[in-house]
Residue frames relative to the residue before (quaternion, step in Angstrom):
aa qw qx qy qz dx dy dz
X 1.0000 0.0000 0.0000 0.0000 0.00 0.00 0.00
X 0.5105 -0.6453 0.4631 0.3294 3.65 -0.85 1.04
X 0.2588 -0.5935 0.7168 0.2589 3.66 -1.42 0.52
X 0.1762 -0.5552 0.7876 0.2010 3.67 -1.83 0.54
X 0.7788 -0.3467 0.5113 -0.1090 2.04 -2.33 0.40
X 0.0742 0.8918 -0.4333 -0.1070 3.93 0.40 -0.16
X 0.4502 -0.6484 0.5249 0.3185 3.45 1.46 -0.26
X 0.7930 0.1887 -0.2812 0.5064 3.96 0.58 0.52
X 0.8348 -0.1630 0.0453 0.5239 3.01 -0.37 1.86
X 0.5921 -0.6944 0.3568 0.1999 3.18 0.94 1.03
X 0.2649 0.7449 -0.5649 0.2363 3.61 1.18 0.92
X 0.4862 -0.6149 0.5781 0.2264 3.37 -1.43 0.98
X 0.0463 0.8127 -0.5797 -0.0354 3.38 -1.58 0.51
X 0.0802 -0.8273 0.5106 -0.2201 3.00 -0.18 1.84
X 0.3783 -0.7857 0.4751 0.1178 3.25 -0.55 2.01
X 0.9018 -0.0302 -0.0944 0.4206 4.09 0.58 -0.42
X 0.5325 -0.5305 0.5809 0.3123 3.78 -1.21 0.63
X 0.2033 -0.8188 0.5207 0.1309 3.98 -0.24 0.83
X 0.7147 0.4741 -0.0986 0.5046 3.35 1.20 -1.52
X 0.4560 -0.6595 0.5396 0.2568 3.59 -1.25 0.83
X 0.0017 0.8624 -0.4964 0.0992 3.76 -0.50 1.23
X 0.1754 0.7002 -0.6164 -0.3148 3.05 -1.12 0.42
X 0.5026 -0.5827 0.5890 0.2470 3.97 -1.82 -0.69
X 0.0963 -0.4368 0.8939 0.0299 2.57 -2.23 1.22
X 0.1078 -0.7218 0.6798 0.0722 1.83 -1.99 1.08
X 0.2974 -0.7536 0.5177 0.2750 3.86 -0.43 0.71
X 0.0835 -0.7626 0.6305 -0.1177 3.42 -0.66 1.54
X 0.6683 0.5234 -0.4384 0.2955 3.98 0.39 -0.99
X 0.4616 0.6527 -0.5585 0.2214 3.60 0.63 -0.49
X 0.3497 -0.7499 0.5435 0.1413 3.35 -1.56 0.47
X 0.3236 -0.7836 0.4770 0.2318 4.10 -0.10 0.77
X 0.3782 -0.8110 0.4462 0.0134 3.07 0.29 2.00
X 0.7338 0.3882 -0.0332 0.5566 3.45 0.94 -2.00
X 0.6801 0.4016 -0.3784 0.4827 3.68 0.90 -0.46
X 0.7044 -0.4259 0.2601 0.5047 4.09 1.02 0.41
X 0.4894 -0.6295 0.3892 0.4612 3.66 1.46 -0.21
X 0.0100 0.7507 -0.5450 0.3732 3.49 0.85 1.20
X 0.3791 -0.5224 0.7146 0.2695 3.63 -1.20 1.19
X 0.3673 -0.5604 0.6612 0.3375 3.87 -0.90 0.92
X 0.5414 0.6223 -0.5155 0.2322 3.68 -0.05 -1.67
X 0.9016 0.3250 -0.1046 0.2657 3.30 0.05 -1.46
X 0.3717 0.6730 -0.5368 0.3474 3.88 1.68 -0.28
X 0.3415 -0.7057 0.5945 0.1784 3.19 -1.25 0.42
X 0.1708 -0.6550 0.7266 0.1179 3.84 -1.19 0.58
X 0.8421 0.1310 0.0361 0.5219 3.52 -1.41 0.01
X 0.7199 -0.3504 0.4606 0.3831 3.99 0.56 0.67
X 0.8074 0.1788 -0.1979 0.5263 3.80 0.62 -0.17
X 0.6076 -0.4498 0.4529 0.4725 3.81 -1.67 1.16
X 0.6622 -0.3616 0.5977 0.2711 2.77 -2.51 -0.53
X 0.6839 0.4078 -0.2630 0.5448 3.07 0.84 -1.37
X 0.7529 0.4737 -0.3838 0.2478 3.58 0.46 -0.21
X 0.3848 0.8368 -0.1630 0.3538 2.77 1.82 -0.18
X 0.6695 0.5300 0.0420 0.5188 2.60 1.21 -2.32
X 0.5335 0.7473 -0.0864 0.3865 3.38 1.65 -0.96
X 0.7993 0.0907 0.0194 0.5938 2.72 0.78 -1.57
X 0.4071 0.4648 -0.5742 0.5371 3.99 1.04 0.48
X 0.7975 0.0919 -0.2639 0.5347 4.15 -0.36 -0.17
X 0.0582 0.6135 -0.7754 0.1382 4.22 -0.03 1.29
X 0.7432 0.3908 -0.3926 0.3753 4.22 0.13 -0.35
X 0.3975 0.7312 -0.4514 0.3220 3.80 1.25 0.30
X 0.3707 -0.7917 0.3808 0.3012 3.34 -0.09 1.15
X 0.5912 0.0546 -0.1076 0.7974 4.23 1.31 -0.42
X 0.3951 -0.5536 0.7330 0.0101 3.16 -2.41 1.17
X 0.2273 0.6826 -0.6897 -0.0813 3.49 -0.65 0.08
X 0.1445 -0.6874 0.7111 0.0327 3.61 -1.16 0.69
X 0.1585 -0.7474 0.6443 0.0339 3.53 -0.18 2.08
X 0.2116 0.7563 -0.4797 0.3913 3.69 -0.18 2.02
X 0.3273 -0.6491 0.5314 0.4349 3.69 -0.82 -0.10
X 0.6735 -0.5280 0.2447 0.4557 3.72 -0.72 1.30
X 0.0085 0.6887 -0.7007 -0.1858 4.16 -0.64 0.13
X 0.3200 -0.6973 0.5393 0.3472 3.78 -1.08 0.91
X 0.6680 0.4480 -0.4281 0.4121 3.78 -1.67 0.34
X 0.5070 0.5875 -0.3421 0.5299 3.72 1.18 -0.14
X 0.0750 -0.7827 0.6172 -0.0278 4.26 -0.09 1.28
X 0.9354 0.0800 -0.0623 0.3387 3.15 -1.60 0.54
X 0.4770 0.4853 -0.5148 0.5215 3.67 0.81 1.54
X 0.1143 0.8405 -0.4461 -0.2855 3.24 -1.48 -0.05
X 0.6601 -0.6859 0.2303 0.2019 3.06 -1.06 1.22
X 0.1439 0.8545 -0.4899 -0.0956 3.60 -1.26 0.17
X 0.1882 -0.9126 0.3185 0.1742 2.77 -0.32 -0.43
X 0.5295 -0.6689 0.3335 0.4012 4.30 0.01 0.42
X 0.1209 -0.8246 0.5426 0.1051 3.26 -0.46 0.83
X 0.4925 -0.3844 -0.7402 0.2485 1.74 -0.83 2.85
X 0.5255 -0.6567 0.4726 0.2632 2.67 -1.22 0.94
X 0.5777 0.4624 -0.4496 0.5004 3.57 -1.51 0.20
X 0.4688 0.7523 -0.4228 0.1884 4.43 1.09 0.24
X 0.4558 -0.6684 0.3034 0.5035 3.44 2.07 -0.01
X 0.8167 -0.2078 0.1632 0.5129 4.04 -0.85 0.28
X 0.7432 0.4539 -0.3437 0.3514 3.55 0.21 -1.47
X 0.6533 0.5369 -0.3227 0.4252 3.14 0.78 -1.36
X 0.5928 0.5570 -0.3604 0.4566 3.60 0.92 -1.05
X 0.6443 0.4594 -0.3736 0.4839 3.85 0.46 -1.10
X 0.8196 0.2506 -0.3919 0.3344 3.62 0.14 -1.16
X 0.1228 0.8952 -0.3142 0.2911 3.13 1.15 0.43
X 0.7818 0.3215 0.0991 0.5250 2.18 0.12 -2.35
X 0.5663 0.6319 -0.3428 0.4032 3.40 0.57 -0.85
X 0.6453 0.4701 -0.2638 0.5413 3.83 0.49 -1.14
X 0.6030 0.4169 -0.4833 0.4785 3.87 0.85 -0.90
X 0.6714 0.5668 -0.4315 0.2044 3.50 -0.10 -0.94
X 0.2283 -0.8083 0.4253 0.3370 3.72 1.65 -0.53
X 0.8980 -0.1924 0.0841 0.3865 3.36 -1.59 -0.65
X 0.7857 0.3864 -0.1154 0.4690 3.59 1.17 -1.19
X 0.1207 0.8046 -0.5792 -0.0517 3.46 0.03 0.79
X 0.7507 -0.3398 0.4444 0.3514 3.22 -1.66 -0.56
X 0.5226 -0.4562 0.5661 0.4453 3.38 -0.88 -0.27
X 0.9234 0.0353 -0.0636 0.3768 3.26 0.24 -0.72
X 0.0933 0.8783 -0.4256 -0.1969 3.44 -0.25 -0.36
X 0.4172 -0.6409 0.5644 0.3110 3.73 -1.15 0.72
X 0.1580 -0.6096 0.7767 0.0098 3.46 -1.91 1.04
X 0.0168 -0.8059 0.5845 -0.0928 3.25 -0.52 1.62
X 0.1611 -0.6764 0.6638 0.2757 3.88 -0.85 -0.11
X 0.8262 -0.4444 0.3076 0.1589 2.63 -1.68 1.28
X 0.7809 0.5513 0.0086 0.2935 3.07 0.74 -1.73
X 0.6628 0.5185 -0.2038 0.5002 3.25 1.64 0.18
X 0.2820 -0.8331 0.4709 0.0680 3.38 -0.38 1.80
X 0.6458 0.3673 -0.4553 0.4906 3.63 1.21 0.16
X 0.1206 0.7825 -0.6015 0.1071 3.76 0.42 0.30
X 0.7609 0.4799 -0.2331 0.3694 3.50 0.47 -1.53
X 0.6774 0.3822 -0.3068 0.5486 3.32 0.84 -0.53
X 0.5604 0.4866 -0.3954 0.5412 4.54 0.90 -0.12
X 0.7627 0.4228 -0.3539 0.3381 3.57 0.12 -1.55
X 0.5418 0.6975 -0.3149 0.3475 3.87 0.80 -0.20
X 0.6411 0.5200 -0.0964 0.5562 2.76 1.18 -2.01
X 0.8087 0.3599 -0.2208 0.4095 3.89 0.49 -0.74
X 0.3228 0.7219 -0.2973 0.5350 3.15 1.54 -0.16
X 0.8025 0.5196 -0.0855 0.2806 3.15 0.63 -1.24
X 0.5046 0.5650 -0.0851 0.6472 2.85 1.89 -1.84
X 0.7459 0.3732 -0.3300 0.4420 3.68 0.19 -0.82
X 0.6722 0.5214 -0.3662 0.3771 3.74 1.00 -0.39
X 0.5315 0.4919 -0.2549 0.6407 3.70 1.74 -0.65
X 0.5491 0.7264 -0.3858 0.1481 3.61 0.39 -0.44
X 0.2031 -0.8042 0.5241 0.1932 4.01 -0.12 0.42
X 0.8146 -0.3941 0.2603 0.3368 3.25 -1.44 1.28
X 0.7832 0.3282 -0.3081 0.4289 3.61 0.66 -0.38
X 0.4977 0.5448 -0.3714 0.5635 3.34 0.87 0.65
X 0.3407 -0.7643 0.5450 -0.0526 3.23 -0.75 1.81
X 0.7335 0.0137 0.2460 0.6334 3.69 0.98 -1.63
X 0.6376 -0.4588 0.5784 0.2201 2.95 -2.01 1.54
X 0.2400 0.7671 -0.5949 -0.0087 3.56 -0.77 -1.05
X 0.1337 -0.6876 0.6989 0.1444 3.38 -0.70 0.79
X 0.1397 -0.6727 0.6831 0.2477 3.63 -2.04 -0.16
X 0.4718 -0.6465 0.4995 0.3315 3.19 -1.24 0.56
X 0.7338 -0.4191 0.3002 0.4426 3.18 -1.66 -0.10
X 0.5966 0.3427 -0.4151 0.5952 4.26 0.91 0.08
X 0.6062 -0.5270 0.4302 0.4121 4.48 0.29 0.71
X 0.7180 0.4482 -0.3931 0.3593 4.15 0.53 0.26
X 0.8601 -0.4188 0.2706 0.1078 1.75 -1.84 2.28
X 0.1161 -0.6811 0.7218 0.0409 4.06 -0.67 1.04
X 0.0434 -0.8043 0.5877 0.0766 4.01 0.01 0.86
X 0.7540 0.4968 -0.1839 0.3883 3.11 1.38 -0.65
X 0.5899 0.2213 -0.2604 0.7316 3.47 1.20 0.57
X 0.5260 0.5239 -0.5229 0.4188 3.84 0.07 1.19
X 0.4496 -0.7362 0.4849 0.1438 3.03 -1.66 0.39
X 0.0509 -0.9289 0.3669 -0.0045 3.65 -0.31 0.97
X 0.4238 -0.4671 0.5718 0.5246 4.22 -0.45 0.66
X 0.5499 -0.5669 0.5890 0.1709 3.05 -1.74 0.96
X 0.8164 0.3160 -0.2914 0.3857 3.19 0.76 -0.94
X 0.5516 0.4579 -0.4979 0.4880 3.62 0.99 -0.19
X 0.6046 0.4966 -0.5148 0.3505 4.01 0.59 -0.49
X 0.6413 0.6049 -0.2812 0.3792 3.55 1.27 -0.81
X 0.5970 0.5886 -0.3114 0.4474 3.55 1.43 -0.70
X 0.6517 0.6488 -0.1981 0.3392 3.13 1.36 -1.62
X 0.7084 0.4496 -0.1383 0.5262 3.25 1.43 -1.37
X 0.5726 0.6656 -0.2982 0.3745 3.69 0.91 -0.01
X 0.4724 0.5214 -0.3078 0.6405 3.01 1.88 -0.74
X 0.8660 0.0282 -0.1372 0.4800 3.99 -0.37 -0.15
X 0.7427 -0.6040 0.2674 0.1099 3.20 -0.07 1.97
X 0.7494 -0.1064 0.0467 0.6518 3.68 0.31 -1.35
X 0.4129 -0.6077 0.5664 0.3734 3.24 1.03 -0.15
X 0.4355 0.6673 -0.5118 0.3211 4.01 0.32 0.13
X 0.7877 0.1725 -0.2490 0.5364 3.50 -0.93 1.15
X 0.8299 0.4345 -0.2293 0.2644 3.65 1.04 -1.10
X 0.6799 -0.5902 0.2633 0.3465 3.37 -1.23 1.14
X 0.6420 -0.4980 0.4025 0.4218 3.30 -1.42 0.28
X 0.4258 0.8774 -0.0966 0.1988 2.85 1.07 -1.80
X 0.7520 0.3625 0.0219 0.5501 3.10 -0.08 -2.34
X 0.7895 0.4307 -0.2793 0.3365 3.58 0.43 -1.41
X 0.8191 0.4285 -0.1491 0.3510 3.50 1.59 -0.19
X 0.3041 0.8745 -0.3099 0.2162 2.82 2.11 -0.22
X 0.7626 0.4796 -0.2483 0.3561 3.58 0.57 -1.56
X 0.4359 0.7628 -0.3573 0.3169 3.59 1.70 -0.20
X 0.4773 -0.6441 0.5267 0.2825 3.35 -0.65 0.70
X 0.2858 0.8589 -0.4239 0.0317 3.88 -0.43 -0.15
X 0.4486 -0.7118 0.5340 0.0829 3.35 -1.65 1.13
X 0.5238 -0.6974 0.4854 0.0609 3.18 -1.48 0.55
X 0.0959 -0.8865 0.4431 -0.0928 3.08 -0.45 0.80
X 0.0837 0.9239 -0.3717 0.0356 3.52 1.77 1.38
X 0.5162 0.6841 -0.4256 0.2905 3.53 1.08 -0.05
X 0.6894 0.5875 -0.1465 0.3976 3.80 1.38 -0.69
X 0.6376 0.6789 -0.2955 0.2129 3.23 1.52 -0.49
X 0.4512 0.4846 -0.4673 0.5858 3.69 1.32 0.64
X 0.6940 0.4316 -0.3783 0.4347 3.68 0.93 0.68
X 0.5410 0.6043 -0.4367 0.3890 3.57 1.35 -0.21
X 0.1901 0.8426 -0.4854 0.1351 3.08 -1.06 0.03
X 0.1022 0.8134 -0.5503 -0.1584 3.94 -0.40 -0.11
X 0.5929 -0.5917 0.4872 0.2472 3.53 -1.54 -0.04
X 0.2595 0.8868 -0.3795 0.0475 3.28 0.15 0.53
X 0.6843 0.0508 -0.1358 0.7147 3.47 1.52 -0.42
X 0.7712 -0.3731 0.2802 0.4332 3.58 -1.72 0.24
X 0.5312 0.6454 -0.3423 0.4291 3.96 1.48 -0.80
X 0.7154 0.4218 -0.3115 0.4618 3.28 0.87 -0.97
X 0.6343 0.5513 -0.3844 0.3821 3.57 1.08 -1.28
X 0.6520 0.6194 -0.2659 0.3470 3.48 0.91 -0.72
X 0.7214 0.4014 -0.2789 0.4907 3.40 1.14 -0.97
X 0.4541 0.6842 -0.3196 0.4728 3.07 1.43 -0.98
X 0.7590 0.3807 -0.2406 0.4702 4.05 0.35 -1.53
X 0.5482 0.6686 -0.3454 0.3649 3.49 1.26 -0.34
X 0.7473 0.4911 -0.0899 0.4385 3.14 0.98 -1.43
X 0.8391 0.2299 -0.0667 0.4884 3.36 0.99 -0.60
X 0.6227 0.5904 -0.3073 0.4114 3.37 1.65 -0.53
């Protein structure tokens, strides 16, 4: 299905989710450079991160938010790496084990920490529904060619193979644990990537959307 255009800041607009999905989200991280701030909860435009993330994948058939439970938060479920603090992987296989016996075909692994999500997770959604058997993972790139693992879409079961090779996945790189994946592009989104990582970003970030 075609994406428009909207004429503001080049926001995509995409009318349906084609592909059966479900989500992780990575929430536990701690905002080290932003003063040690629970990222989840800064707010952009009047609304959390995590809610963000939240409400860009509402058609995911299971949520898992790899976090420490937060109350008022409906219809996710939490977990968390055991120990916690194991960096992303751990967080994915995490998340992965929450999802239990029946996943999706596919599922999105998003960080928290991205305030253009809503306007990416659509767009890849999409790409993964058109996608042919040789295609492992969505994957956008930014505007310097690197690999956004953390807003992309992946076959459950090839993310599950991937993640089997490094156990808890603690200490280990995205990177390494995803290389052998096959993986699409998704150049239409890249005035939407972005993370949050120091008060500069939060600013440009509150600028754009707030």
């Amino acid at each position: 299905m075609p994406a428009d255009r909207d004429g503001r800041r080049g926001r995509l607009t995409v009318v349906a989710q084609p592909v059966p999905y479900d989500v992780v989200v990575l929430a536990g991280g701690r905002g080290e450079r932003l003063g040690g701030v629970d990222k989840a909860q800064v707010q952009v435009g009047g609304v959390s991160l995590l809610d963000r993330a939240l409400s860009a994948t509402a058609g995911a058939r299971q949520r898992v938010v790899v976090a420490p439970e937060r109350a008022g938060v409906d219809g996710v479920v939490w977990t968390l790496e055991e120990p916690a603090g194991g960096g992303p992987v751990a967080g994915v296989v995490a998340g992965l084990a929450g999802l239990g016996e029946a996943p999706a075909p596919w599922v999105l692994v998003l960080a928290v920490d991205q305030p253009g999500l809503e306007a990416v997770v659509p767009r890849v959604l999409e790409v993964a529904g058109s996608a042919g058997p040789d295609v492992d993972a969505v994957c956008p790139r930014d505007a310097e060619g690197m690999e956004q693992w953390l807003l992309a879409a992946y076959r459950t079961s090839a993310l599950q193979q991937a993640v089997a090779e490094v156990g808890t996945g603690h200490g280990v790189s995205v990177r390494r644990t995803v290389s052998g994946l096959r993986t699409a592009d998704v150049p239409e989104v890249r005035d939407h990537l972005g993370d949050v990582d120091t008060p500069a970003d939060l600013r440009r970030w509150r600028e754009s959307l707030g």
